[in-house]
SEMARLUM-200181 format. One record per residue: residue in three letters; x, y, z of N, C-alpha, C in turn; residue number from 1. Coordinates in nm, 4 decimals, m for minus. Example, Ala and Ser with C-alpha at 12.3 -4.5 7.8 and 13.67 -1.06 7.14 Angstrom:
// SEMARLUM-200181
{resn ALA, n_east 1.3190, n_north m0.5690, n_up 0.7800, ca_east 1.2300, ca_north m0.4500, ca_up 0.7800, c_east 1.3200, c_north m0.3300, c_up 0.7800, resi 1} $
{resn SER, n_east 1.2850, n_north m0.2250, n_up 0.7080, ca_east 1.3670, ca_north m0.1060, ca_up 0.7140, c_east 1.2900, c_north 0.0030, c_up 0.7870, resi 2} $
// end
This chain:
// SEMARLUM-200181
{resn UNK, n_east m5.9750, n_north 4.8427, n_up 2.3588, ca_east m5.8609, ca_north 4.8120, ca_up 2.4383, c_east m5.7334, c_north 4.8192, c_up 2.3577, resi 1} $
{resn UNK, n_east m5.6152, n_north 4.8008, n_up 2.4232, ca_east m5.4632, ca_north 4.7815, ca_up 2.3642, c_east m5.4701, c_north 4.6340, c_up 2.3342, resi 2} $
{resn UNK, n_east m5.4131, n_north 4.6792, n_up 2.2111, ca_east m5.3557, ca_north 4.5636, ca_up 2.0915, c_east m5.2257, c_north 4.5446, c_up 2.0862, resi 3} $
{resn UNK, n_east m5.1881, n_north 4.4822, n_up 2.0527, ca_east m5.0007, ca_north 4.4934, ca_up 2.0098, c_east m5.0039, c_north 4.3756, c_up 1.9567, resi 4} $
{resn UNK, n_east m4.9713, n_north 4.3666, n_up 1.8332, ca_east m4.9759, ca_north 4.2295, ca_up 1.7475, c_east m4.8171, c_north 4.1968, c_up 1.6893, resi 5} $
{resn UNK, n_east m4.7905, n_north 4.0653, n_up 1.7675, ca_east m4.6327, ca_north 4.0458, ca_up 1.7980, c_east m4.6624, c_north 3.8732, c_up 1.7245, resi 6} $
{resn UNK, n_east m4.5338, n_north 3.8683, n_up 1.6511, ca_east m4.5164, ca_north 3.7179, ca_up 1.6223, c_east m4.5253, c_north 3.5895, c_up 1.7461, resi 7} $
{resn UNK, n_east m4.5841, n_north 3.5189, n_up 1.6898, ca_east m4.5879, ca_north 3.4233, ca_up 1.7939, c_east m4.4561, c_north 3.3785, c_up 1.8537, resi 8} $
{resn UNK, n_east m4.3354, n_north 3.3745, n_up 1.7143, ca_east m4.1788, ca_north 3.3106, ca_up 1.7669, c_east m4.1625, c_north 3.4459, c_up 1.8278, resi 9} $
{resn UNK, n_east m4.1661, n_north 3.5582, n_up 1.8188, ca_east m4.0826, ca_north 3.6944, ca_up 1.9067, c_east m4.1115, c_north 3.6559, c_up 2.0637, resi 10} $
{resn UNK, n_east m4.3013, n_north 3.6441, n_up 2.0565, ca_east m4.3431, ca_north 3.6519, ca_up 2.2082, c_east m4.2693, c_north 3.5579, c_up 2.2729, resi 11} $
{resn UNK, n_east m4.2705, n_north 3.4018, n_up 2.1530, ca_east m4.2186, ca_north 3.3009, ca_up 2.2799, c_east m4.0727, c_north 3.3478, c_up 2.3051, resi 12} $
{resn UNK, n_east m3.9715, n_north 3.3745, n_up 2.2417, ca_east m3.8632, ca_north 3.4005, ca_up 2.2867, c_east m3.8118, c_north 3.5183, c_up 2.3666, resi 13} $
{resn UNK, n_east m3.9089, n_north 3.5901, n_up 2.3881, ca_east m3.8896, ca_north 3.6613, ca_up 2.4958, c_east m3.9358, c_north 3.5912, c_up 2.6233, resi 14} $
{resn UNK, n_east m4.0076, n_north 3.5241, n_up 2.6252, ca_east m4.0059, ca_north 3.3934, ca_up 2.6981, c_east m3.8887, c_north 3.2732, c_up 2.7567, resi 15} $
{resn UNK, n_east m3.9083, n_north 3.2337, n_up 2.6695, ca_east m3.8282, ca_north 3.0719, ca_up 2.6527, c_east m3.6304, c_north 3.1175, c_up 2.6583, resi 16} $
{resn UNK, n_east m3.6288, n_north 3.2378, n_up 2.6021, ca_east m3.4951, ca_north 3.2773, ca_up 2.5655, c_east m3.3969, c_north 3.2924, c_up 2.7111, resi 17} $
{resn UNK, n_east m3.4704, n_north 3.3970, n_up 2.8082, ca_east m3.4675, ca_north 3.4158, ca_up 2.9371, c_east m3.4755, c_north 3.2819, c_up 3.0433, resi 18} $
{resn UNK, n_east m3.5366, n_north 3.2295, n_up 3.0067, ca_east m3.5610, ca_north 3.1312, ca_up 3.0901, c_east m3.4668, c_north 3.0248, c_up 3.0891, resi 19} $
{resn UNK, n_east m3.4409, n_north 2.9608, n_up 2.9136, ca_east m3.3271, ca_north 2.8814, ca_up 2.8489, c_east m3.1798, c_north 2.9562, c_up 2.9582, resi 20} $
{resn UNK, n_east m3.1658, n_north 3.0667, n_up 2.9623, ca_east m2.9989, ca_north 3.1379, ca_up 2.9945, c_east m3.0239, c_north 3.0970, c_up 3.1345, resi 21} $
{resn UNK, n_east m3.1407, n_north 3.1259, n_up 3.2021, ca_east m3.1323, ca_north 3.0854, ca_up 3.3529, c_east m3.1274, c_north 2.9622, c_up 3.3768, resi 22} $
{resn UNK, n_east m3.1777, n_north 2.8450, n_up 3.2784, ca_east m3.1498, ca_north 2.7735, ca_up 3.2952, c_east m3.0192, c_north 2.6778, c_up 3.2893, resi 23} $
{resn UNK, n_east m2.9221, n_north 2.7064, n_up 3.1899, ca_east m2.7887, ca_north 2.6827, ca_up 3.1922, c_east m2.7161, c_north 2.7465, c_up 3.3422, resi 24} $
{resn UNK, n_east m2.7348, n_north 2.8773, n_up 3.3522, ca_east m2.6356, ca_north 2.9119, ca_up 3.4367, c_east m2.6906, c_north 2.8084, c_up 3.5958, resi 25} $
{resn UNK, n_east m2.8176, n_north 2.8106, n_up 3.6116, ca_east m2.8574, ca_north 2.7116, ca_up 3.7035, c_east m2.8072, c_north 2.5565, c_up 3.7094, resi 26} $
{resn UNK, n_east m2.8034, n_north 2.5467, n_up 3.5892, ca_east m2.7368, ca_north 2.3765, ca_up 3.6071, c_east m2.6081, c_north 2.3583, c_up 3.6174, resi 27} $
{resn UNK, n_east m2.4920, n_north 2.4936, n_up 3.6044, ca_east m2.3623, ca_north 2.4830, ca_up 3.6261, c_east m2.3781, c_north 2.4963, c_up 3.7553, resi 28} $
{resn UNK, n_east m2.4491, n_north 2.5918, n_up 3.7900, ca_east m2.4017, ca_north 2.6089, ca_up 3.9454, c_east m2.4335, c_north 2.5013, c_up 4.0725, resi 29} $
{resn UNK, n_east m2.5145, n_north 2.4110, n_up 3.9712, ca_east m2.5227, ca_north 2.2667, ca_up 4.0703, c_east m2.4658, c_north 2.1968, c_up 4.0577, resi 30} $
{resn UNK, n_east m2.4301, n_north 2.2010, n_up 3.8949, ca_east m2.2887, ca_north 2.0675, ca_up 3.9024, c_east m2.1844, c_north 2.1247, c_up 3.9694, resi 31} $
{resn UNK, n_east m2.1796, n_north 2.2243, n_up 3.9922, ca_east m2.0236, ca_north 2.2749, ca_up 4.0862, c_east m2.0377, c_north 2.2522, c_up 4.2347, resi 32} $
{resn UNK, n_east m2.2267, n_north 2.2365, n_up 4.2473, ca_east m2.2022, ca_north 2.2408, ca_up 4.4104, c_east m2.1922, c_north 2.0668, c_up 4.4280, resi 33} $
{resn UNK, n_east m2.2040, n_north 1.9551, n_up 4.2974, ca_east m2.2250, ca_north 1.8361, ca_up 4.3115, c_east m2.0858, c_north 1.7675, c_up 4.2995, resi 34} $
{resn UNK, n_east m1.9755, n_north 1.8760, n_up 4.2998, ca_east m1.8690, ca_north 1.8714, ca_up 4.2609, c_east m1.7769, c_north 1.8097, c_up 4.1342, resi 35} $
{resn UNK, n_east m1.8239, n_north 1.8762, n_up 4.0664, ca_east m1.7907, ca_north 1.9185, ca_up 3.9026, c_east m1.7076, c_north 1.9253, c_up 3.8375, resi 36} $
{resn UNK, n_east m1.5906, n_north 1.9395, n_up 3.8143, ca_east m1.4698, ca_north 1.9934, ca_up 3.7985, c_east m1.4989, c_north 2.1203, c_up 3.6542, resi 37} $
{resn UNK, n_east m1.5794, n_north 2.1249, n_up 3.6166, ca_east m1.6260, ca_north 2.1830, ca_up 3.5088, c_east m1.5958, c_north 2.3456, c_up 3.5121, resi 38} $
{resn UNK, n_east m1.5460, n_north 2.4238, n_up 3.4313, ca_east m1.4745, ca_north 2.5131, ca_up 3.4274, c_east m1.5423, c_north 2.6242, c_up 3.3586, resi 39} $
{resn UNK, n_east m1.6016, n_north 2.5590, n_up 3.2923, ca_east m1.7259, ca_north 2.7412, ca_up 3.2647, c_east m1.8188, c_north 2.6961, c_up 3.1727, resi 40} $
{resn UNK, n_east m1.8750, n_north 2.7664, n_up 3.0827, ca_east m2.0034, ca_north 2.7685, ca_up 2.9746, c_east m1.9249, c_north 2.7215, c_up 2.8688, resi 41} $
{resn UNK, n_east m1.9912, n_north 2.6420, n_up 2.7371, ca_east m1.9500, ca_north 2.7030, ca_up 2.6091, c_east m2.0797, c_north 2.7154, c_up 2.5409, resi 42} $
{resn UNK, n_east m2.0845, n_north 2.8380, n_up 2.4515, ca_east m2.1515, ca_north 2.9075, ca_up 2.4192, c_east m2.1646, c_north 2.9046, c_up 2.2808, resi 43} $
{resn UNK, n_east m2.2380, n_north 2.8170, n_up 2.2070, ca_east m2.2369, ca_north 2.7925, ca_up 2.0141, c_east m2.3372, c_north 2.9048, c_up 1.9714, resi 44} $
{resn UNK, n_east m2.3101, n_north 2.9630, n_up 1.8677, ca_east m2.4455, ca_north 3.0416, ca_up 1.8397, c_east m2.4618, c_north 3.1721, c_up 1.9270, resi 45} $
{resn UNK, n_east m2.3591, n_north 3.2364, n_up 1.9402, ca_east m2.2932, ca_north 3.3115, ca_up 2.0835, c_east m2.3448, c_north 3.4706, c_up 2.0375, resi 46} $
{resn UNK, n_east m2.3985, n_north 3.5001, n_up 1.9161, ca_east m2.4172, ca_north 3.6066, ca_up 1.8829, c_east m2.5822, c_north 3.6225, c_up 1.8570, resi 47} $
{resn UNK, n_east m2.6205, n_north 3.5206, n_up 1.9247, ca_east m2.7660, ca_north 3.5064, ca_up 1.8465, c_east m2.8270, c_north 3.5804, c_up 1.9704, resi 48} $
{resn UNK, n_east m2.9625, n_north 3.6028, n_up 2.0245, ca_east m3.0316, ca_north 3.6750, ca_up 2.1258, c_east m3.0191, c_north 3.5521, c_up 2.2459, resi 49} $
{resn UNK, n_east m3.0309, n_north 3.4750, n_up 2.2415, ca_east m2.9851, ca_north 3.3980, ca_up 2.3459, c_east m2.8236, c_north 3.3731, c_up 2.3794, resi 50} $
{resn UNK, n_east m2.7795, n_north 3.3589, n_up 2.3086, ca_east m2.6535, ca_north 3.3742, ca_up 2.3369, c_east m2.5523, c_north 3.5250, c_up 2.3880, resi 51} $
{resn UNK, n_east m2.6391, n_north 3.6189, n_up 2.3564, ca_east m2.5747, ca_north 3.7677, ca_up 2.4147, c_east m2.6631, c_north 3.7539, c_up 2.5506, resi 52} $
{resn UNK, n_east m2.7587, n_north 3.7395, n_up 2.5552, ca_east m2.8090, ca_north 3.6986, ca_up 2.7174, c_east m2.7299, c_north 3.6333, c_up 2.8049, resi 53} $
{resn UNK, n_east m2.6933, n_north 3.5196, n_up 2.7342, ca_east m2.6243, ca_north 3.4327, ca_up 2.8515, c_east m2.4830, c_north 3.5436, c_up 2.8425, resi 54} $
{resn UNK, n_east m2.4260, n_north 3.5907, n_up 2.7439, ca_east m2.2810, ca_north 3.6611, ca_up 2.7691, c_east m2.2602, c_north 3.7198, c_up 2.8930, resi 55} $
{resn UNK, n_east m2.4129, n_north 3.8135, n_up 2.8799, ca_east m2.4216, ca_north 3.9073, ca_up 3.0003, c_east m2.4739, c_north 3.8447, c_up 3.1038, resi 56} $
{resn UNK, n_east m2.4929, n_north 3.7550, n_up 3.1419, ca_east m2.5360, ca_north 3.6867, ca_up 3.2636, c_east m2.4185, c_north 3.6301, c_up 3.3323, resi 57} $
{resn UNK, n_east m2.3391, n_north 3.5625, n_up 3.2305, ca_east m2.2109, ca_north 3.4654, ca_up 3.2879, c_east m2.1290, c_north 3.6032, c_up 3.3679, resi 58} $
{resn UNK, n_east m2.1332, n_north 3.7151, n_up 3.3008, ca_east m2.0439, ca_north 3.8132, ca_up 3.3034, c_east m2.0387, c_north 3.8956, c_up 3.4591, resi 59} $
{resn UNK, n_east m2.1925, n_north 3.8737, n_up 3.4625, ca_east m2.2896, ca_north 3.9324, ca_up 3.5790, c_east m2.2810, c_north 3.8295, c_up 3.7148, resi 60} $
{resn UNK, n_east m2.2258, n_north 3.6803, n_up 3.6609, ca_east m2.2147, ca_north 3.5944, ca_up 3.7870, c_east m2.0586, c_north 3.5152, c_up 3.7558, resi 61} $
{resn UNK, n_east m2.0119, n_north 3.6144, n_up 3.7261, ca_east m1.8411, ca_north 3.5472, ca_up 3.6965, c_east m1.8244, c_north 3.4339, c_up 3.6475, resi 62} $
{resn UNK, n_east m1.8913, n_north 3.3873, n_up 3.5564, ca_east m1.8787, ca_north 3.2374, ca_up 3.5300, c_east m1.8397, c_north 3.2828, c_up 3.3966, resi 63} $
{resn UNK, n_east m1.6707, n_north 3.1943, n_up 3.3619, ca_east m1.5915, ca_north 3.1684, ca_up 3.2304, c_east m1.7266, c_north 3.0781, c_up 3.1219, resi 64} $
{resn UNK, n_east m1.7156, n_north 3.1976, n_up 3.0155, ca_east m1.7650, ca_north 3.2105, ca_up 2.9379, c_east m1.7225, c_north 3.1538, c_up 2.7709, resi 65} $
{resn UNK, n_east m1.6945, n_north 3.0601, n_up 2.7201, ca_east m1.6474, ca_north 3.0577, ca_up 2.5593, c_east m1.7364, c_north 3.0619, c_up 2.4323, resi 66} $
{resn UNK, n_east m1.7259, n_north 3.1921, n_up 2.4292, ca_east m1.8199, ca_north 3.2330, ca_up 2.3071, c_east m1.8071, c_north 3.1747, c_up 2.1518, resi 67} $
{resn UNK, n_east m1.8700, n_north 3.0860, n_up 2.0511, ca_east m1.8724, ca_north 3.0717, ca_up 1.9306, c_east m1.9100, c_north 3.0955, c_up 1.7942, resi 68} $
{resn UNK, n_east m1.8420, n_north 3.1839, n_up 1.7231, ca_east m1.9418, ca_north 3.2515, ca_up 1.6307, c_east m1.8570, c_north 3.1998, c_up 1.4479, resi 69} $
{resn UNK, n_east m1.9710, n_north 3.2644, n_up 1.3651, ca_east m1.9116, ca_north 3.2176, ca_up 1.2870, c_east m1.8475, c_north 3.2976, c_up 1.1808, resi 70} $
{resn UNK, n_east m1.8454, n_north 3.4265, n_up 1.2190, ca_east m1.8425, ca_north 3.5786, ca_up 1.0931, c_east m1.7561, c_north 3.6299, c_up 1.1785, resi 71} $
{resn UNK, n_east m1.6644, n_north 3.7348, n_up 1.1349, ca_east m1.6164, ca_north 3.8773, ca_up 1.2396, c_east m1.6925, c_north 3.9432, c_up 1.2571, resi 72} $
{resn UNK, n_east m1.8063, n_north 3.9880, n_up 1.2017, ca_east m1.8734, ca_north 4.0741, ca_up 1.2463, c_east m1.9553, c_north 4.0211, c_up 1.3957, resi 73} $
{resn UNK, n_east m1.9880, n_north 3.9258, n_up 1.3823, ca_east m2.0363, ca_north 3.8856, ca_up 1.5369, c_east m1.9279, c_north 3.8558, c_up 1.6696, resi 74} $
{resn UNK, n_east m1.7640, n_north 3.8794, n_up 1.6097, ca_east m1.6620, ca_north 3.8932, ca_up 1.7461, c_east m1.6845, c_north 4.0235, c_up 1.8159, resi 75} $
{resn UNK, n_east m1.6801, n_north 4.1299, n_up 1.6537, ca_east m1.7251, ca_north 4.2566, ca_up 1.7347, c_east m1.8231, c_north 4.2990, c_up 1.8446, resi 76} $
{resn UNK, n_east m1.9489, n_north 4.2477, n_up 1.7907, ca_east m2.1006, ca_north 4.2610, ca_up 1.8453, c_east m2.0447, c_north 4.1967, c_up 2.0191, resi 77} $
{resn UNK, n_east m2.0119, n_north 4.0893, n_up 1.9910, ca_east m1.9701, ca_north 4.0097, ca_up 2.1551, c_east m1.8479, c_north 4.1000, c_up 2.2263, resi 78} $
{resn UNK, n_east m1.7163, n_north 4.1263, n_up 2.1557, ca_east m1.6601, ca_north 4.2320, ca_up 2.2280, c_east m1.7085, c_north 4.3553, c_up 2.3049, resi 79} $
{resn UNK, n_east m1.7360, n_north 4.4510, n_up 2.2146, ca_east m1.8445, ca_north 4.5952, ca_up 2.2356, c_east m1.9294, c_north 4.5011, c_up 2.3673, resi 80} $
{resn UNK, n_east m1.9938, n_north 4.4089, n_up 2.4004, ca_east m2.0789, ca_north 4.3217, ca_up 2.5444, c_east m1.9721, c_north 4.2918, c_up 2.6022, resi 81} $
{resn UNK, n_east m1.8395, n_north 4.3188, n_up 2.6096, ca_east m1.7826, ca_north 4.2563, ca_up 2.7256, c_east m1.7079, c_north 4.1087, c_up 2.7229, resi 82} $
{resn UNK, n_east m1.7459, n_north 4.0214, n_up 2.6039, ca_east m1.7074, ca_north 3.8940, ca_up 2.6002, c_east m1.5441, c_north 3.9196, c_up 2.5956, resi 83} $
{resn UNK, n_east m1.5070, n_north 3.7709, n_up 2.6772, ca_east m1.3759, ca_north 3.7850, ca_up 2.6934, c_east m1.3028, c_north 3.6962, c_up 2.6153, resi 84} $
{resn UNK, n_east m1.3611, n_north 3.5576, n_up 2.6110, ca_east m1.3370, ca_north 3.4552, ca_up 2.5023, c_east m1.4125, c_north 3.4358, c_up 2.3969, resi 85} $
{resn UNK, n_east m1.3411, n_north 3.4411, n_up 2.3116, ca_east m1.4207, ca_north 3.4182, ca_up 2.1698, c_east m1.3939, c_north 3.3841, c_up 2.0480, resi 86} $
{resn UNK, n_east m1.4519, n_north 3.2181, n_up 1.9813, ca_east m1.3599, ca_north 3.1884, ca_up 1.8453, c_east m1.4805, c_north 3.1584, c_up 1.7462, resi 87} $
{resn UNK, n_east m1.4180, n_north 3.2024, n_up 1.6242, ca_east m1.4646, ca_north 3.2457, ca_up 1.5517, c_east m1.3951, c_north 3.1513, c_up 1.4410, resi 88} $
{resn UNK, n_east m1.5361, n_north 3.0659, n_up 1.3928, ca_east m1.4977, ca_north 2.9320, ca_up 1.3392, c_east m1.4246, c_north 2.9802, c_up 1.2054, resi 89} $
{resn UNK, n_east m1.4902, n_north 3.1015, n_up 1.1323, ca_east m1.4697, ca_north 3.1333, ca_up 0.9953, c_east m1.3151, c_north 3.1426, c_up 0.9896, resi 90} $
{resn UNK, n_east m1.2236, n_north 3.1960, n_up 1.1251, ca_east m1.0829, ca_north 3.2218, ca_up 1.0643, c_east m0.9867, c_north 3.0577, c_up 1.0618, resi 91} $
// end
């Protein structure tokens, strides 16, 4: 049979990673319907694989997004995706 021998952390986070982003954007959209005043995501760790997920999700359901990274090279990576806000602790 087919094999494919994958790290246990890869498999789960192709898992858990997806699920984690649906789960944020799900709990904003109830505190807004519970009436919220809450104004968008913030996003720590904004360049990591969960965090470019959620970029493109917020992006995909209009929800204000504040991305946090800690290098320039990861403003780029989030720009080139579309991110619109983004600070970048290092400057």
């Amino acid at each position: 049979g087919f094999r494919l021998d994958v790290p246990v952390e890869s498999a789960a986070s192709g898992v858990i990673n997806p699920l984690t982003v649906l789960g944020f954007v799900d709990t904003y959209k109830k505190n807004l319907n519970r009436g919220s005043k809450g104004k968008g995501i913030i996003n720590t760790a904004a360049a990591s694989a969960l965090g470019r997920m959620l970029n493109k999700l917020c992006q995909k359901e209009n929800i204000p997004l504040l991305n946090i990274v800690r290098r320039t090279k990861q403003v780029k990576i989030l720009q080139d995706e579309g991110a619109k806000h983004i600070i970048n602790t290092s400057d």
